[in-house]
C-alpha positions in Angstrom: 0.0 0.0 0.0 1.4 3.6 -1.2 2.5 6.3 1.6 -0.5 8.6 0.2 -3.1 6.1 0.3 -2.3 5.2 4.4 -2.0 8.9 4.9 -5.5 9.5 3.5 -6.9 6.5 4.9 -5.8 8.0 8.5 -6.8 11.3 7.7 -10.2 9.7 6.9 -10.6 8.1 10.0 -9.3 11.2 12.3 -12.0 13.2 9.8 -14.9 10.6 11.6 -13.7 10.6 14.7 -13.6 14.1 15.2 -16.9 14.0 14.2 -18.1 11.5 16.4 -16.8 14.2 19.2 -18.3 17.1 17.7 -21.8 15.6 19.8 -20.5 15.8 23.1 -19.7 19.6 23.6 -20.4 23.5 22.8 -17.1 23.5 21.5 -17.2 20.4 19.1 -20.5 22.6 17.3 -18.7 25.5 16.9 -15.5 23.2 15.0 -18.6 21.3 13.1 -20.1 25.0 12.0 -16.4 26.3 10.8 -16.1 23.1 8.5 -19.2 23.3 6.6 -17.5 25.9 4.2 -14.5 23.7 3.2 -12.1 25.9 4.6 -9.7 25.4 7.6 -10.9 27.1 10.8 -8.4 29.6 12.5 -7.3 27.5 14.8 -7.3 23.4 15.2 -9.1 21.5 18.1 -7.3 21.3 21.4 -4.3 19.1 20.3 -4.0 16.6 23.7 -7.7 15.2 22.3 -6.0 14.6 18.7 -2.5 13.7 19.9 -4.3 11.0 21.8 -6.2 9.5 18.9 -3.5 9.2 16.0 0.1 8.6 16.2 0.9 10.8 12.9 0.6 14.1 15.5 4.2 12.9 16.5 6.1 12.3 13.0 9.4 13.9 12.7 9.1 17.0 11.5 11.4 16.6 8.0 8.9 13.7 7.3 5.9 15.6 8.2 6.6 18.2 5.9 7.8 15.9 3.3 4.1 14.6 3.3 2.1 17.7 3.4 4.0 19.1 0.5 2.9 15.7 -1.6 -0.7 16.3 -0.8 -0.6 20.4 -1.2 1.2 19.3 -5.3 -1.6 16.8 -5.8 -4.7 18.2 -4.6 -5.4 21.4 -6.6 -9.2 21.3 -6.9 -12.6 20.9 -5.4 -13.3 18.5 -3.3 -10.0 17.0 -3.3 -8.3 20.1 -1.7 -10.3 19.5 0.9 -7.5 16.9 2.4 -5.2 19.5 2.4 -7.8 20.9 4.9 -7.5 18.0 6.9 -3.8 18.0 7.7 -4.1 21.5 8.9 -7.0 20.3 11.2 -5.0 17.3 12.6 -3.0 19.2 15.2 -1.0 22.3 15.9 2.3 20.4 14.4 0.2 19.8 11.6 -1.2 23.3 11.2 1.8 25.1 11.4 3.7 23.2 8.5 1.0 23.3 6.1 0.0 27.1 6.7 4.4 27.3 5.5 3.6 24.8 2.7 0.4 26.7 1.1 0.8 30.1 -0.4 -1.7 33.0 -1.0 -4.5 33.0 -3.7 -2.2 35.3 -5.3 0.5 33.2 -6.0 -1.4 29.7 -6.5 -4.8 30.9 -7.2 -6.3 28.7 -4.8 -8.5 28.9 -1.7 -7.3 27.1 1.5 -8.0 28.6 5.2 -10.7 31.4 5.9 -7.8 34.4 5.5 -7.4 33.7 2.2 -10.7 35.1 1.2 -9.7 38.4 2.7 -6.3 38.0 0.6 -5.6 39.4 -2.9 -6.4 36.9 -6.0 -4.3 36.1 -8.7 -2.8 38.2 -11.0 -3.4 36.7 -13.8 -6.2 34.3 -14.4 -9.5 35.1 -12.2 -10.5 32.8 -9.5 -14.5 31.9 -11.0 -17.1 31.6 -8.2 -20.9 32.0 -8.8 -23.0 33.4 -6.7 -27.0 31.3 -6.0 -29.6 33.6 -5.0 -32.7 32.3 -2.6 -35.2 35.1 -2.7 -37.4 33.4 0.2 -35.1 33.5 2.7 -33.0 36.4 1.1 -29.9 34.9 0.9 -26.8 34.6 -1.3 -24.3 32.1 -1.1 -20.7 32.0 -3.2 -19.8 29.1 -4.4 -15.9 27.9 -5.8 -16.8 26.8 -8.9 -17.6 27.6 -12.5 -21.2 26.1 -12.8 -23.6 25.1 -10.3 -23.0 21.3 -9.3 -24.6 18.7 -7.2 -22.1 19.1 -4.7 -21.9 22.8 -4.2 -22.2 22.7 -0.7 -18.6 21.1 -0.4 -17.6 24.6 -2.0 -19.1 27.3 -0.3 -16.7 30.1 0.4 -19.0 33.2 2.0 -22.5 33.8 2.3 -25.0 36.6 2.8 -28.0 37.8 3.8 -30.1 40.8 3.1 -31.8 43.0 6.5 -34.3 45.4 4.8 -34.1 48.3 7.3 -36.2 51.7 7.6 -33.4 53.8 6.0 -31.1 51.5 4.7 -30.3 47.7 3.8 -27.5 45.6 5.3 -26.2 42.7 3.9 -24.6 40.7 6.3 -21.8 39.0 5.3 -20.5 35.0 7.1 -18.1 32.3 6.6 -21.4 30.0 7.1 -25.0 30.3 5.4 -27.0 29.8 9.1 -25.5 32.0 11.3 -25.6 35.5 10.3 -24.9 37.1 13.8 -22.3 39.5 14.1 -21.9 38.4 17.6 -20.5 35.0 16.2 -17.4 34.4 15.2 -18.1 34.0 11.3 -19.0 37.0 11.2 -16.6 38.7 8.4 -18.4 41.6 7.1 -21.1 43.7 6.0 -22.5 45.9 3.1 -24.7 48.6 3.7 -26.9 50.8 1.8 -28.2 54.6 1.9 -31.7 55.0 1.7 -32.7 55.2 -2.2 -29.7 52.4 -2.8 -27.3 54.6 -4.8 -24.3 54.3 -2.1 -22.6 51.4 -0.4 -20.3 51.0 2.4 -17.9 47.9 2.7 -17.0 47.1 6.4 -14.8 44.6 7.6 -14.7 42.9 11.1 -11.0 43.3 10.9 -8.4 45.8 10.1 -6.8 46.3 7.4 -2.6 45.1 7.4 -1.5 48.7 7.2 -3.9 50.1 9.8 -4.4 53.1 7.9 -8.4 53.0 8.3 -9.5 53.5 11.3 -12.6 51.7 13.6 -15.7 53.0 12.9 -16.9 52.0 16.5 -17.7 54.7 19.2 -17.3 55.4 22.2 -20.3 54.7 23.5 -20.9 53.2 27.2 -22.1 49.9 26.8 -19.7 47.8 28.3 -15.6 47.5 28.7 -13.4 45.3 26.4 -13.0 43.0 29.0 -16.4 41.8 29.5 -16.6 40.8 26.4 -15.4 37.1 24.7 -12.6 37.5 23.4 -13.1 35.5 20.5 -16.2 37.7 19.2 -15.9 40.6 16.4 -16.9 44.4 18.0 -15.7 47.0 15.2 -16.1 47.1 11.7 -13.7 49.1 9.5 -14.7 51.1 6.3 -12.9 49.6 3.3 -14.2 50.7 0.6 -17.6 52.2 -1.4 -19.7 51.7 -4.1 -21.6 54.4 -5.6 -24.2 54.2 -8.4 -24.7 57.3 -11.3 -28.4 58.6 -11.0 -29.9 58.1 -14.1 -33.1 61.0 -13.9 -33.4 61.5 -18.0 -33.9 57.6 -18.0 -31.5 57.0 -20.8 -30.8 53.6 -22.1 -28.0 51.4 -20.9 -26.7 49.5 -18.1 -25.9 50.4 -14.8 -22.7 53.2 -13.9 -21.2 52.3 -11.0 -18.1 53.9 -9.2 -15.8 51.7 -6.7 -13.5 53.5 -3.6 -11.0 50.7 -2.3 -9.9 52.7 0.8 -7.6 49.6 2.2 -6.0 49.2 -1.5 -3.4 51.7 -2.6 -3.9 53.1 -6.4 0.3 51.9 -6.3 -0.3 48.0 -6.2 -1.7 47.7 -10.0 1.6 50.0 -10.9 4.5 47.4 -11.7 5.9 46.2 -8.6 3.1 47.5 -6.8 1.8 45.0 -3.9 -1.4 44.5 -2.3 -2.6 44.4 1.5 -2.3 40.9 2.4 -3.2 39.8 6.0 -1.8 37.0 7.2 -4.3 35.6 9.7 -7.5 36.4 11.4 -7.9 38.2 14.4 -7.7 35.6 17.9 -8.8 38.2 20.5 -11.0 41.5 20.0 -8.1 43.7 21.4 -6.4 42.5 18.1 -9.2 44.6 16.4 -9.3 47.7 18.5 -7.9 50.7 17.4 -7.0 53.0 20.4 -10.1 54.8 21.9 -10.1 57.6 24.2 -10.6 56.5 27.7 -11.6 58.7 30.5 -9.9 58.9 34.4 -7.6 55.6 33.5 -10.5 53.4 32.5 -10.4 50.8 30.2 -11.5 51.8 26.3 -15.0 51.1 26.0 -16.2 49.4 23.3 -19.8 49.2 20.8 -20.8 46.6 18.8 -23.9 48.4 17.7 -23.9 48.9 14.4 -22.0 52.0 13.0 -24.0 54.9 11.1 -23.7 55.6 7.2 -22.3 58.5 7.8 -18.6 57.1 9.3 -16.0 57.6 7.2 -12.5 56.0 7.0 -9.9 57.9 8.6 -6.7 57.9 6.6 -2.8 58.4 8.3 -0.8 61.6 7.6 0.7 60.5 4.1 -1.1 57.8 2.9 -1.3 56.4 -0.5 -4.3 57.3 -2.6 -7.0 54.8 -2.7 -7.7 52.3 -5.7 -10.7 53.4 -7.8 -13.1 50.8 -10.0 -15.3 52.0 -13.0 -17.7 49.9 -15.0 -15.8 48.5 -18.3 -17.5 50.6 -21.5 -20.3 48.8 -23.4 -20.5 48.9 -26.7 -24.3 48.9 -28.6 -24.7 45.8 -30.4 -27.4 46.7 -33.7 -28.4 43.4 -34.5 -29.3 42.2 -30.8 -30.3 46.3 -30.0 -28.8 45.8 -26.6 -25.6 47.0 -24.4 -22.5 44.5 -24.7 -19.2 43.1 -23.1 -17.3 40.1 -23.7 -17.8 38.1 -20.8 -15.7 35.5 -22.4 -18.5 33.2 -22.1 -19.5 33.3 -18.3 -22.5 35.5 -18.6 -25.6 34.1 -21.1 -28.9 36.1 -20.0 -28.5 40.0 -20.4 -29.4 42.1 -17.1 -29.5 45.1 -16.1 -27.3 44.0 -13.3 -24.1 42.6 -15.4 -20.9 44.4 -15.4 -17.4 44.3 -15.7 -15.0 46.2 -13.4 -11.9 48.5 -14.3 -9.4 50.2 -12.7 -9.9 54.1 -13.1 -6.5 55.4 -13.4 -5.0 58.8 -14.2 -1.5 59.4 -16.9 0.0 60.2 -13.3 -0.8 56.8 -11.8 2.2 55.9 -13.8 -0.2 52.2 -14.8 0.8 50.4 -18.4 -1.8 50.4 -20.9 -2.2 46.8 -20.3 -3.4 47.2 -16.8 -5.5 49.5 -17.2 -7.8 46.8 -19.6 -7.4 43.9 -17.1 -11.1 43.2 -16.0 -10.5 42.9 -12.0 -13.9 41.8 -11.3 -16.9 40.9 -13.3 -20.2 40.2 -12.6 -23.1 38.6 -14.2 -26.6 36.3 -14.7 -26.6 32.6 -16.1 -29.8 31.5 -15.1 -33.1 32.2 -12.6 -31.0 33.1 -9.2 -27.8 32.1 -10.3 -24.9 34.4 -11.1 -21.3 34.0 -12.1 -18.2 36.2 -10.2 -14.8 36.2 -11.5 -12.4 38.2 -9.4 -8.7 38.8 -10.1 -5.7 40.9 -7.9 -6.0 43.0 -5.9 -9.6 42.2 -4.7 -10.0 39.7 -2.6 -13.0 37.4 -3.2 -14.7 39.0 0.3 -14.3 42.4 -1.4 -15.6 41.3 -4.7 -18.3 39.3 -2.9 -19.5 42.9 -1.2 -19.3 44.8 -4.9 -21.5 42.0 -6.6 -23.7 42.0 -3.5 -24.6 45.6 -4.1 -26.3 44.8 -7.5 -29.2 43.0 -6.1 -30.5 46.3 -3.7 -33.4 48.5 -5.5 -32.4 51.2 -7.8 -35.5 53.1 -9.0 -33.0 56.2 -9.5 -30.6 54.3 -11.2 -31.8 52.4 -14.2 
């Protein structure tokens, strides 16, 4: 019997057994609710309950990594990447050497551990997700995939749903499709809307790597930092905006859109430019917490209420200008009397809600022709409720996610 076959064999049965745990405590649930999206959870179950199951938590380390690096070469794609999942979930050991062993979406175009949906994609080739839409329940799930498949639920990446409000609409944004609390630790994100749906604002539950945006939480006197668990999210942090062009003489074509990356420098699509790439999720809310004033020694208070429209990022003395998107030009198509783009094939029913994303550069941005026609993220319909998202550096897919998400709120103004 072959080396990989016994390792997958044993990863099989540590895969059932931590299952068969997952019945007997709080924490086993929340390990069981982290795994239903394919990706690794932050951190691996305690490691004296795995060390004591399987023997392979103790392999020298030379032929530990040895091993890993054999699986992380031969599983490239759905489902099958999901072993390489499994040796980061055996133990710490484990986890340690195969977060050195996998690299960033941007340099392997693949999706591993929860960060790497908050970390740049590929330069080249677009990672291809689609997005299914349930209108009964008012939720959006993305999907790591080209098509839909009868296995999509071994691909979900990030899913949404939509909280009408009486002057707004907030999409919130999770790593799982039944728990969209911000309160929980899946929490990633949210989009929310003014009130005629013409302006959106991206928050994220964690900062960004250069800290130059600033918490939109206040100071408001609901509790102390402390008597909170430390595990759950309490800020969220303006990345970016999406505006949509009023269209009041109701002229034909599709919708204008205008996209402000505040955490992405207008310098990383210049040639050896680089991107914001975090490394790892957050472990403790005073990881997220940018300093607050405190009054008479007390401890910074903290409010996890949710932050008003009107907050705006708060840039450092000499920071970079921000990354700006426009909607790719259309061009009018006589024979089909209808707006155009070549989709390249992964958009096949016209709507008013398809686009293609740009970079919207000046001669000063000093960015080569050929960058400047790079779709970075496109959007568009396939079938009833189902929509196709390619995304390419420097968004990351829970960036692109919160763009597409903006096309399904009302417009009455816009279109």
């Amino acid at each position: 019997m072959s080396l990989k076959s016994i390792i997958m064999r044993e990863l099989k049965e540590l895969k059932d057994g931590i299952g068969n745990m997952s019945k007997r405590g709080d924490q086993s649930k929340l390990w069981r609710s982290r795994t239903r999206s394919h990706v690794a959870p932050d951190e691996a179950p305690l490691e004296s309950q795995l060390s004591e199951q399987s023997p392979w938590a103790n392999l020298p380390p030379e032929l530990l990594l040895d091993i890993i690096q054999r699986v992380e070469e031969s599983e490239t794609a759905w489902p099958a990447r999901a072993v390489v999942v499994f040796c980061a979930a055996v133990c710490r050991s484990w986890r340690e050497i195969t977060k050195e062993i996998v690299k960033t979406p941007e340099q392997c175009g693949r999706l591993t551990f929860p960060i790497s949906l908050k970390q740049p994609g590929p330069r080249e080739s677009p990672i291809q997700c689609y997005i299914r839409r349930d209108r009964t329940s008012s939720t959006f799930l993305l999907f790591y995939g080209l098509v839909p498949s009868e296995g999509e639920s071994d691909k979900l990446l990030l899913a949404a749903r939509k909280v009408r409000r009486a002057t707004c609409t907030d999409f919130v944004i999770s790593l799982v499709a039944d728990d969209f609390s911000r309160a929980s630790n899946t929490y990633v994100g949210k989009l929310r809307s003014n009130f005629l749906g013409t302006k959106f604002t991206v928050y994220d539950s964690q900062s960004p790597c250069d800290s130059r945006i600033q918490s939109t939480a206040r100071p408001r006197r609901r509790f102390h930092s402390k008597q909170v668990s430390p595990r759950l999210p309490a800020c969220n942090y303006i990345i970016g905006t999406v505006t949509y062009e009023l269209n009041v003489l109701r002229t034909r074509g599709p919708r204008r859109m205008h996209c402000i990356l505040h955490s992405i420098p207008v310098s990383a699509i210049q040639e050896g430019g680089t991107a914001p790439t975090p490394s790892a999720l957050p472990q403790s809310l005073d990881e997220q917490l940018s300093p607050l004033h405190s009054s008479k020694g007390k401890e910074p208070i903290v409010d996890t209420i949710s932050p008003s429209i009107r907050a705006t990022p708060v840039f450092s003395p000499g920071s970079r200008e921000p990354l700006a998107l426009k909607n790719k030009a259309p061009r009018w198509h006589e024979q089909l009397q209808c707006w155009c783009l070549n989709f390249k094939g992964r958009v096949t029913v016209a709507s008013v809600k398809n686009f293609q994303l740009v970079a919207a550069v000046e001669p000063s941005h000093n960015v080569s022709p050929e960058e400047q026609e790079k779709v970075i993220l496109q959007f568009g319909k396939i079938g009833k409720d189902i929509f196709t998202m390619d995304y390419r550096y420097p968004l990351s897919a829970f960036q692109a996610f919160a763009i597409s998400l903006s096309c399904f709120d009302t417009k009455p103004a816009c279109e």
